[in-house]
C-alpha positions in Angstrom: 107.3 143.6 133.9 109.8 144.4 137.1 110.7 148.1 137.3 114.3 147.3 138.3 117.3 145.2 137.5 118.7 143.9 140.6 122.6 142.2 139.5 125.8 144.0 139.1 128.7 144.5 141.0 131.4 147.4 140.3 134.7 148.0 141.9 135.2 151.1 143.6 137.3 153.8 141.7 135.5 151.7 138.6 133.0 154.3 138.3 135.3 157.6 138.0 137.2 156.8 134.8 137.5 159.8 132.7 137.4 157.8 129.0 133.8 156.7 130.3 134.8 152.8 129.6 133.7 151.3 132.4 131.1 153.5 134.7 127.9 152.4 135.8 126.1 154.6 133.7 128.4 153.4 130.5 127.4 149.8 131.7 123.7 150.1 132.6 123.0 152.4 129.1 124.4 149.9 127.6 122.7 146.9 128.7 119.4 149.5 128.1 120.5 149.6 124.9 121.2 146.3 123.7 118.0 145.0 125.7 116.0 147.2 124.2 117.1 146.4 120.3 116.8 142.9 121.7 113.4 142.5 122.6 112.5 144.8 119.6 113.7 142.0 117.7 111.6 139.9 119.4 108.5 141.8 118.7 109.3 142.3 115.0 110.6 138.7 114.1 108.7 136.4 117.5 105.3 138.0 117.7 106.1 139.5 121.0 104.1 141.4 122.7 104.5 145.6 121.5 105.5 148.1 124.2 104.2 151.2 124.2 106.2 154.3 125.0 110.0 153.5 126.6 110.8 149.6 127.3 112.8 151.3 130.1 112.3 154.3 132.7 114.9 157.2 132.2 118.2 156.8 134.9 118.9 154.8 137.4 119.3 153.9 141.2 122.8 152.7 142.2 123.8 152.0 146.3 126.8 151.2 147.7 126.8 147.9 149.8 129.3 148.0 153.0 128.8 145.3 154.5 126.8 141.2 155.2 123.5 143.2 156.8 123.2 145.5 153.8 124.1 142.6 151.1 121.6 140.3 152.7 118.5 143.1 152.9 119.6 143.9 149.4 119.5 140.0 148.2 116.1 139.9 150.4 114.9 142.8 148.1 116.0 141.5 145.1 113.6 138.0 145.4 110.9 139.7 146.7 110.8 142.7 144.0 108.9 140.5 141.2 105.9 139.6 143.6 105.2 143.3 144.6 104.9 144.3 140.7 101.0 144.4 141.3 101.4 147.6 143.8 104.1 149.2 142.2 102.5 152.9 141.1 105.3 152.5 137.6 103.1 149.1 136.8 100.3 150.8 134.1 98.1 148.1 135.0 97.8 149.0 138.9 95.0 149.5 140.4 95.2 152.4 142.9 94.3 152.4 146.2 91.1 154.6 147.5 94.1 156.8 149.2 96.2 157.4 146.2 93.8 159.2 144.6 94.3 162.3 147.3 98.2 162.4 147.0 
């Protein structure tokens, strides 16, 4: 399963509301949230698969995108995030490398 959620756009000054409405964090614990009851559904009523521990990692990553160079690198990361699962060290069934083992 990805590690990250790459989709979202915010306005600036959107993030600093005081009632908490509409921040990032209000946003992405929500869609945590609803996900997560979500795909429990799934597991209880579908026969999906079971997950063990937290369906997702604690906090978040946000960036600020300025301008073309930094929204294309950032769409180039996005599509190429799903192939790298298999080396990514939060992927439980990694193998790791011979020089991991030393960090």
């Amino acid at each position: 399963m990805p590690s990250r959620v790459g989709r979202g756009r915010a306005r600036a000054g959107e993030e600093a509301r005081s009632d908490g409405a509409r921040t990032l964090s209000g946003v992405i614990g929500r869609f945590k949230t609803v996900t997560t009851y979500l795909y429990g559904e799934g597991v209880r009523l579908r026969g999906w698969p079971r997950y063990d521990g937290r369906l997702w990692q604690r906090g978040f990553w946000d960036r600020v995108i300025r301008d073309e160079r930094e929204l294309e690198a950032v769409r180039n990361y996005i599509a190429s995030n799903p192939i790298q699962w298999h080396l990514d060290r939060l992927n439980p069934r990694r193998r790791p490398n011979r020089h991991e083992f030393f960090e």
